[in-house]
DSSP file (Angstrom, degrees, kcal/mol; ACC not computed):
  #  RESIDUE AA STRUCTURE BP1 BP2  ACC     N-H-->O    O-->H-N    N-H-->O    O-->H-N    TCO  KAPPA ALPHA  PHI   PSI    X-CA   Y-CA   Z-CA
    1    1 A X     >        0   0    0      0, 0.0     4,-1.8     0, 0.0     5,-0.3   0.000 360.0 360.0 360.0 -46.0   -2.6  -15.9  -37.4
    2    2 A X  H  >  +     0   0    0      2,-0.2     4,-1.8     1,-0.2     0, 0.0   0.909 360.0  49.6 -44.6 -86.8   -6.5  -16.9  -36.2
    3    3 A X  H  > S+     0   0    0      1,-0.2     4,-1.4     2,-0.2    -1,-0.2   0.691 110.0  46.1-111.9 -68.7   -5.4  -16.2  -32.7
    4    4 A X  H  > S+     0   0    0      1,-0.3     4,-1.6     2,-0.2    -1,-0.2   0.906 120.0  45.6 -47.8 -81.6   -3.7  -12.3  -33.8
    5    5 A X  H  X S+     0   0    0     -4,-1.8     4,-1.0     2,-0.2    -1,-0.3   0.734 113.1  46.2 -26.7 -37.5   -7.3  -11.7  -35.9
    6    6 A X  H >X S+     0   0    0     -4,-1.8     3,-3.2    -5,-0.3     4,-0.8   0.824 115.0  50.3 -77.5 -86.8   -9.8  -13.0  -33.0
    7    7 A X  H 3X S+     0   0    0     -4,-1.4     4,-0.9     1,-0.3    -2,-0.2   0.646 111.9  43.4 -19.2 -34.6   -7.7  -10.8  -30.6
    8    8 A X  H 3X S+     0   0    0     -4,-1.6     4,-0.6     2,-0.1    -1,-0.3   0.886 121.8  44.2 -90.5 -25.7   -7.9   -7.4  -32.9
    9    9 A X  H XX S+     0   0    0     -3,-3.2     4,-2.4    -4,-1.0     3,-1.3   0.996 111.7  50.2 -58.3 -75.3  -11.9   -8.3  -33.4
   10   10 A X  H >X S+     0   0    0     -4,-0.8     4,-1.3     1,-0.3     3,-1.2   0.816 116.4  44.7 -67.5 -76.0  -12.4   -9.1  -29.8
   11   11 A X  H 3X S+     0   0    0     -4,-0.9     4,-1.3     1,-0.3    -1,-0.3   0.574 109.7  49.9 -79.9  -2.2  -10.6   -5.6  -28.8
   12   12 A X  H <X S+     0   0    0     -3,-1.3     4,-0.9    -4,-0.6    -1,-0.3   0.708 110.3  49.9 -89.5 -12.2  -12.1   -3.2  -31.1
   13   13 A X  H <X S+     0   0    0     -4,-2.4     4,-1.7    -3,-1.2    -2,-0.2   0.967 116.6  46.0 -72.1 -22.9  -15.5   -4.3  -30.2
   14   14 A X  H  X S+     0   0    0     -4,-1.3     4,-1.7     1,-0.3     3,-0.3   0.915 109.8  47.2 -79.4 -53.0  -14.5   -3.9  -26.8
   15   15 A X  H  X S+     0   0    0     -4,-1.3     4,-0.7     1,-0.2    -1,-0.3   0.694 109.7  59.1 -87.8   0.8  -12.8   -0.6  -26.8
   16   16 A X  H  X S+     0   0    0     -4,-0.9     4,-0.5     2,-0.2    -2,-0.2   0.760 103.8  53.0 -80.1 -21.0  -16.0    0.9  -29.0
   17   17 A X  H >X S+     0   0    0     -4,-1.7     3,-1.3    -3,-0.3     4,-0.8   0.967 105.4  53.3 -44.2 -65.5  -18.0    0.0  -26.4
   18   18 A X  H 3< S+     0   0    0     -4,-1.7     3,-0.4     1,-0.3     4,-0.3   0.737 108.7  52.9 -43.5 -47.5  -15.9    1.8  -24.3
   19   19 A X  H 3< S+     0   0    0     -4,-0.7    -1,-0.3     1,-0.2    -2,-0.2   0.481 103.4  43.3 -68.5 -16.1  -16.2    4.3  -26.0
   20   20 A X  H << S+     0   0    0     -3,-1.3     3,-0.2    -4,-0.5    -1,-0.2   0.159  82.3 116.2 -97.2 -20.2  -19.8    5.2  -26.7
   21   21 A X  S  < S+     0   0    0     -4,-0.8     2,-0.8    -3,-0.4     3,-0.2   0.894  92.6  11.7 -19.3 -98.0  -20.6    4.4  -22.6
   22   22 A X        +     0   0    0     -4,-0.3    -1,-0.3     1,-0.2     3,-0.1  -0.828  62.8 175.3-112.4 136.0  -21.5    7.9  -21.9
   23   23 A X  S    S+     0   0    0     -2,-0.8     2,-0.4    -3,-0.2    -1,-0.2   0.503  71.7  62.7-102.1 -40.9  -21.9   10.0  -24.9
   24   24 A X  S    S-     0   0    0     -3,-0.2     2,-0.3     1,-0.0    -1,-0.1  -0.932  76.4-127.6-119.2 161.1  -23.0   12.8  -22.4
   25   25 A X        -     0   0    0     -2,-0.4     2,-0.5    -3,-0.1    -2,-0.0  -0.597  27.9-125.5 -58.3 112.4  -21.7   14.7  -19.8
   26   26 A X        -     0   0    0     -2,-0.3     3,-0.0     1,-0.0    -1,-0.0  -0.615  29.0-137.4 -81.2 141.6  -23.8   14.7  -16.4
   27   27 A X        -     0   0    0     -2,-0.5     2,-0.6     1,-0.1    -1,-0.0   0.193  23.0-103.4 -49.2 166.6  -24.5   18.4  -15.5
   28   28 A X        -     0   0    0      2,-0.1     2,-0.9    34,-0.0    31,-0.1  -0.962  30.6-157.1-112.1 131.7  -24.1   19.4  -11.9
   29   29 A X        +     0   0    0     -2,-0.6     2,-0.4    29,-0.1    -3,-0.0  -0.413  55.2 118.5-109.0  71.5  -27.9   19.8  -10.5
   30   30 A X        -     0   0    0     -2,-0.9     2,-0.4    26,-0.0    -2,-0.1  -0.903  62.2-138.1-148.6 126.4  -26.9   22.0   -7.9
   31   31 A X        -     0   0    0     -2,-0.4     2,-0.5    20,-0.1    -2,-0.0  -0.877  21.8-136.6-108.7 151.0  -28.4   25.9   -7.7
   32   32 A X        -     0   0    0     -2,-0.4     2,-0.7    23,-0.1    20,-0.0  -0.782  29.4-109.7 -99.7 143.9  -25.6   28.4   -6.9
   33   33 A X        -     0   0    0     -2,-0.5     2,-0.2    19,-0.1    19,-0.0  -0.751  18.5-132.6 -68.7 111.2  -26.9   30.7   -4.5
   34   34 A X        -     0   0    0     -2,-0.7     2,-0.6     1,-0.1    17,-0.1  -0.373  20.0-152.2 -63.1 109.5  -27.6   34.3   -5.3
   35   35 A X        -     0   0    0     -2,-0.2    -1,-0.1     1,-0.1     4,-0.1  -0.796  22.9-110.4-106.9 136.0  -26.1   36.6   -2.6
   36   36 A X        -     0   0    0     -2,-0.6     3,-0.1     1,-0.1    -1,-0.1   0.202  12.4-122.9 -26.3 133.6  -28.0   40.1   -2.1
   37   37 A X  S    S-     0   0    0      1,-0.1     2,-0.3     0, 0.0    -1,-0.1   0.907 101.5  -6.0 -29.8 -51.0  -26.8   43.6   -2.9
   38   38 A X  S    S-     0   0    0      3,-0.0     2,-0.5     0, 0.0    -1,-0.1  -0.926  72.6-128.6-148.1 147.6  -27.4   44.1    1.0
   39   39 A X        -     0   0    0     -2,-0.3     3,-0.1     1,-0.1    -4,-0.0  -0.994  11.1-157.4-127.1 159.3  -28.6   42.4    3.3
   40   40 A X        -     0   0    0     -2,-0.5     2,-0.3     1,-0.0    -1,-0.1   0.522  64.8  -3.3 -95.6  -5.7  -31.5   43.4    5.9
   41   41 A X  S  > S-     0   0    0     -3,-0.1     4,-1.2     1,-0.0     3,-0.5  -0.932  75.0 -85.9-154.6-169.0  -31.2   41.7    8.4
   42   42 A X  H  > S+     0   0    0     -2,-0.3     4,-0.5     2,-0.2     5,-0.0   0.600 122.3  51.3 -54.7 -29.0  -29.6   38.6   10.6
   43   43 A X  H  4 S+     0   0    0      2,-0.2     3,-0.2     3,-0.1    -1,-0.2   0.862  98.9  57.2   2.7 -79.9  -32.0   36.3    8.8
   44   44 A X  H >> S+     0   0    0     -3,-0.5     4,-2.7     1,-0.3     3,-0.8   0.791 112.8  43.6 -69.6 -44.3  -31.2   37.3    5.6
   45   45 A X  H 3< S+     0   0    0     -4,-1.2     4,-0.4     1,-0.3    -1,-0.3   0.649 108.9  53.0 -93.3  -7.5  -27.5   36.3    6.3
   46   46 A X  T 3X S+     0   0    0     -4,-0.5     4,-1.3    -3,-0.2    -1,-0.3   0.577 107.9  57.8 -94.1  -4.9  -28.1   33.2    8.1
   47   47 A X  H <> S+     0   0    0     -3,-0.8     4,-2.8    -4,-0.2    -2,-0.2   0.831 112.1  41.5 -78.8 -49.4  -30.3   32.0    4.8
   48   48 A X  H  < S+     0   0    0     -4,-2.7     4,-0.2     2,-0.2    -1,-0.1   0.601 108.7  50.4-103.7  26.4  -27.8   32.5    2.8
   49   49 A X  H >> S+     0   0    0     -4,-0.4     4,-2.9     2,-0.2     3,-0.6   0.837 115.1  48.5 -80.5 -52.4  -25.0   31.2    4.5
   50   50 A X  H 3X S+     0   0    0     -4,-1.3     4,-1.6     1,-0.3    -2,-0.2   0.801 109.4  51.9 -48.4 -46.1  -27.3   28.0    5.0
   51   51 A X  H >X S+     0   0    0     -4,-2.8     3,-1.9     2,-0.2     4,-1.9   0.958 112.6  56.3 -64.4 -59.0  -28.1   28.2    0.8
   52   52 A X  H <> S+     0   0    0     -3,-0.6     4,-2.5     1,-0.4    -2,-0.3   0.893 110.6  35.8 -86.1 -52.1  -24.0   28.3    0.9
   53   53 A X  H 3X S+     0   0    0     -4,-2.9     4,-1.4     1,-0.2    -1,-0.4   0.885 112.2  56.2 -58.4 -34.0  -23.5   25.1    2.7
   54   54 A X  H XX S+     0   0    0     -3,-1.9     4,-3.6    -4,-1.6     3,-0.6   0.958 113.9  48.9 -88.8 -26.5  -26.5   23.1    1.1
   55   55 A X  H 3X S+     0   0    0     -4,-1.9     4,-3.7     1,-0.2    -1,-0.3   0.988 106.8  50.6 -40.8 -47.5  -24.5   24.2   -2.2
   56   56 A X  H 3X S+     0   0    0     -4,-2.5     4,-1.5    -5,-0.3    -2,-0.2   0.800 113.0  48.1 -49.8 -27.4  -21.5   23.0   -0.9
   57   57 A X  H <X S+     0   0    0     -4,-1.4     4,-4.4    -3,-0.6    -1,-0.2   0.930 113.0  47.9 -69.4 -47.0  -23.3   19.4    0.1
   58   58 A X  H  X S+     0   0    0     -4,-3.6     4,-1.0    -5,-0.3    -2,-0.2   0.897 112.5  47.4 -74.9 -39.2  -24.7   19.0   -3.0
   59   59 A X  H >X S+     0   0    0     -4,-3.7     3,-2.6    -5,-0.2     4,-1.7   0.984 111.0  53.7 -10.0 -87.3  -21.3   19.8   -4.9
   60   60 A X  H 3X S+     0   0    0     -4,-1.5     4,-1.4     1,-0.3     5,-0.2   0.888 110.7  42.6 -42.8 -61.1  -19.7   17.6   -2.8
   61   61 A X  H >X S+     0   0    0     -4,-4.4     4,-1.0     2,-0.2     3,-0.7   0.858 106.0  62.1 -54.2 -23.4  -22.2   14.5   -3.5
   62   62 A X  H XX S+     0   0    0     -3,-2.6     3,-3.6    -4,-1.0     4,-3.1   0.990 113.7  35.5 -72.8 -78.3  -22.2   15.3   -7.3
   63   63 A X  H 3< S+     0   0    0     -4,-1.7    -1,-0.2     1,-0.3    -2,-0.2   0.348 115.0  60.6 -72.1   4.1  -18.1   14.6   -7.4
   64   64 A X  H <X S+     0   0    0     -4,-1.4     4,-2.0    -3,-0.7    -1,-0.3   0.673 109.7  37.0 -88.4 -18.6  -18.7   12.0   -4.8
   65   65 A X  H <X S+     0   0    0     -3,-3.6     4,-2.9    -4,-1.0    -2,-0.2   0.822 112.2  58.5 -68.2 -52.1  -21.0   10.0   -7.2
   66   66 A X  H  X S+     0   0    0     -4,-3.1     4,-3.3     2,-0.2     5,-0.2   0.813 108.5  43.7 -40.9 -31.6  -19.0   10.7  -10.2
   67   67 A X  H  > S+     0   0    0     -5,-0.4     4,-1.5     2,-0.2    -2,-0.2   0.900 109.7  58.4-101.3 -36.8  -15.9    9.1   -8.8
   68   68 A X  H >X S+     0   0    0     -4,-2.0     3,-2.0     2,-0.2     4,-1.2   0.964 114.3  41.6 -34.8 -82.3  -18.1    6.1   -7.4
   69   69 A X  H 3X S+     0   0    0     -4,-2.9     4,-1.2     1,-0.3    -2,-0.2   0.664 107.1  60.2 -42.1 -34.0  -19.0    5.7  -11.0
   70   70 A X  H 3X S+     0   0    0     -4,-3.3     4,-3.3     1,-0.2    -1,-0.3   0.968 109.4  42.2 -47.5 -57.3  -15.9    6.2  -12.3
   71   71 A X  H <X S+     0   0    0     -3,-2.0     4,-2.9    -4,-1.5     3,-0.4   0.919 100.0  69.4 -59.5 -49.9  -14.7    3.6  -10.6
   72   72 A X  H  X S+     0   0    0     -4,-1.2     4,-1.6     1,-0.2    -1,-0.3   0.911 110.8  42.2 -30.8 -49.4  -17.7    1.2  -11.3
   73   73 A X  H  X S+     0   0    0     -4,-1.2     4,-0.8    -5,-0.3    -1,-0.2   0.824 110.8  45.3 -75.7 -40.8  -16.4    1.3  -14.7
   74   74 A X  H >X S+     0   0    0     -4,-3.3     4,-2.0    -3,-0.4     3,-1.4   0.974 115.5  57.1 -65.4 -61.2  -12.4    1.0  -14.4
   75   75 A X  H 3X S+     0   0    0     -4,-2.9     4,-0.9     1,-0.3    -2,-0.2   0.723 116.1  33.1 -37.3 -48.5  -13.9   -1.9  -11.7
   76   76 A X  H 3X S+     0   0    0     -4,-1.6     4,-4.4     2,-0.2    -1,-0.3   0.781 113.6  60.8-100.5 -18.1  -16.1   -3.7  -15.1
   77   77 A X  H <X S+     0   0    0     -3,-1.4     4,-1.3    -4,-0.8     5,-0.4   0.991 113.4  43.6 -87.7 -80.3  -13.0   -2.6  -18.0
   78   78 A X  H  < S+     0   0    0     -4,-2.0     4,-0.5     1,-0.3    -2,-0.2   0.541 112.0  45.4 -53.6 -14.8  -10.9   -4.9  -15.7
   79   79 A X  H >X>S+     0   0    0     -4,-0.9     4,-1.6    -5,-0.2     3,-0.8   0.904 113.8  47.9 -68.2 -62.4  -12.9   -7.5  -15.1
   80   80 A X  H >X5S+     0   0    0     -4,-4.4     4,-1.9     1,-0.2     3,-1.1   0.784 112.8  53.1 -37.2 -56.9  -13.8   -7.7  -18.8
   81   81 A X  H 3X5S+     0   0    0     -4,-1.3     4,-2.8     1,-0.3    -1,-0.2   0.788 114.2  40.7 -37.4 -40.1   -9.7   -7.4  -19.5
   82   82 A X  H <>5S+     0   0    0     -3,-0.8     4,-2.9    -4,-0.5    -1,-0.3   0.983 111.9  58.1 -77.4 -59.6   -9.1  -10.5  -17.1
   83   83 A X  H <X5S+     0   0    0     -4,-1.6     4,-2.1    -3,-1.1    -2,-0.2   0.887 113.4  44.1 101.7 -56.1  -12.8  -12.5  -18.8
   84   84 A X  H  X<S+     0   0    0     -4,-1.9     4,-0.9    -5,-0.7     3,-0.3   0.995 114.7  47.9 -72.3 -45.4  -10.8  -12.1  -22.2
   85   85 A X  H  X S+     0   0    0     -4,-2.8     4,-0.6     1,-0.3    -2,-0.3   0.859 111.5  46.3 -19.0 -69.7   -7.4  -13.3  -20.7
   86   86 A X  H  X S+     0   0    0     -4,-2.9     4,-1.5     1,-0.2     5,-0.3   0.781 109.9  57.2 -73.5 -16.6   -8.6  -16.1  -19.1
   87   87 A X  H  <>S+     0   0    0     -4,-2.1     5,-1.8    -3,-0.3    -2,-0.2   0.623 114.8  36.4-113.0 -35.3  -10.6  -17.0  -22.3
   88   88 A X  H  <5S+     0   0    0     -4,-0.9    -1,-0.2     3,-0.2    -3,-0.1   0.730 118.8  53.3-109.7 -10.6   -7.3  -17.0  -24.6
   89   89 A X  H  <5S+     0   0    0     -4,-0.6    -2,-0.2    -5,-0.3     4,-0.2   0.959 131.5   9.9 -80.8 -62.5   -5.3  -18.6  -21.7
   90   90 A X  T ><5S+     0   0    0     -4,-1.5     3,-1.5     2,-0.1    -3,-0.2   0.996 131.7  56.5 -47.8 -83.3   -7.7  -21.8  -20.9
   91   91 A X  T 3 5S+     0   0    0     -5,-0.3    -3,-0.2     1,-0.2    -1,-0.1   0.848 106.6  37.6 -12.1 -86.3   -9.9  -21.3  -24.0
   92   92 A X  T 3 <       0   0    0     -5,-1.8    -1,-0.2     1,-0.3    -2,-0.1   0.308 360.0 360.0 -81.8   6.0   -7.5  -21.3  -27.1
   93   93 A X    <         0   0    0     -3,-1.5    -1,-0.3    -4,-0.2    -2,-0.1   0.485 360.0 360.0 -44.4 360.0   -5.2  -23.9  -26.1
């Protein structure tokens, strides 16, 4: 009955944790590019093809960063899971 109680303690501090991580939502820091009414010249349309691609980079890093982090995170939730495991396997004998 000790064992069942430590074990219900142990995973609601653990999964409030979890829960409270990130409280906010990262933003995308990316400017969209504004394309002209017209454009006036060959310039004008190779600046803001180039504005379209450096969106496109910066996109691209944003949801590559996220999903690193994501992962960072699944990565430390399984470690902890395995930490508590071995704890009750070794431990509580």
């Amino acid at each position: 009955m000790k064992l069942i109680r430590l074990s219900f303690f142990t995973s609601a501090i653990l999964f409030s944790n979890f829960l409270h991580a990130d409280m906010f939502t990262p933003t995308v820091p990316c400017s969209k590019p504004s394309k002209p009414y017209k454009f006036n010249s060959e310039y004008e349309v190779t600046q803001y093809f180039n504005s379209v691609e450096r969106y496109k980079r910066c996109i691209s890093d944003f949801v590559e960063k996220q999903t690193r982090e994501a992962s960072n995170h699944q990565k430390a939730a399984s470690n902890a899971i395995d930490e508590w495991n071995r704890f009750v396997k070794y431990e509580m004998k």
